[in-house]
C-alpha positions, 0 to 999 in steps of 0.5 A: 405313055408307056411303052410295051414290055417283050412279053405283051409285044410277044402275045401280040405278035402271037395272037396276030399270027396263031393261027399258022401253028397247026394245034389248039390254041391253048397249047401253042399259047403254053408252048410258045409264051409258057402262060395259060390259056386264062392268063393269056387271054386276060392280058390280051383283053387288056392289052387291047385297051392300051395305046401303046398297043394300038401303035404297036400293032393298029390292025390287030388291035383294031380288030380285037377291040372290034371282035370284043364289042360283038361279043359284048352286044351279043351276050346283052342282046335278048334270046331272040336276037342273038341269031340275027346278024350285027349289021 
């Protein structure tokens, strides 16, 4: 297993605690890991399949995998049911 390098590190522990900046995402993620919005959110996505992340961070981890998941049933659900909830 490897382990993770500083800047995946970095973008997990941004993404877990983002939300305390005030302003939009995008510009924090500029301002404090210097990388787009895309190439963010790219390397999060797969970071997020990674073992070492979930040692790194399970909680974060676990929730991202978890956001991802609905996500995905939601855009395969049909038209009609995308308004129900996914309980």
């Amino acid at each position: 297993m490897a382990a993770l390098s500083e800047r995946e590190m970095r973008v997990l522990a941004f993404e877990r605690g983002w939300w305390r900046s005030p302003g939009a995402k995008e510009q924090e993620i500029r301002d404090a890991l210097g990388m787009t919005a895309t190439s963010y959110y790219q390397l999060l996505n797969d970071l997020i399949d990674r073992p070492e992340a979930l040692v790194f961070d399970p909680a974060l981890v676990t929730r991202l995998r978890r956001q991802r998941a609905r996500r995905h049933r939601m855009r395969s659900a049909g038209p009609d049911r995308r308004d129900r909830p996914s309980w």
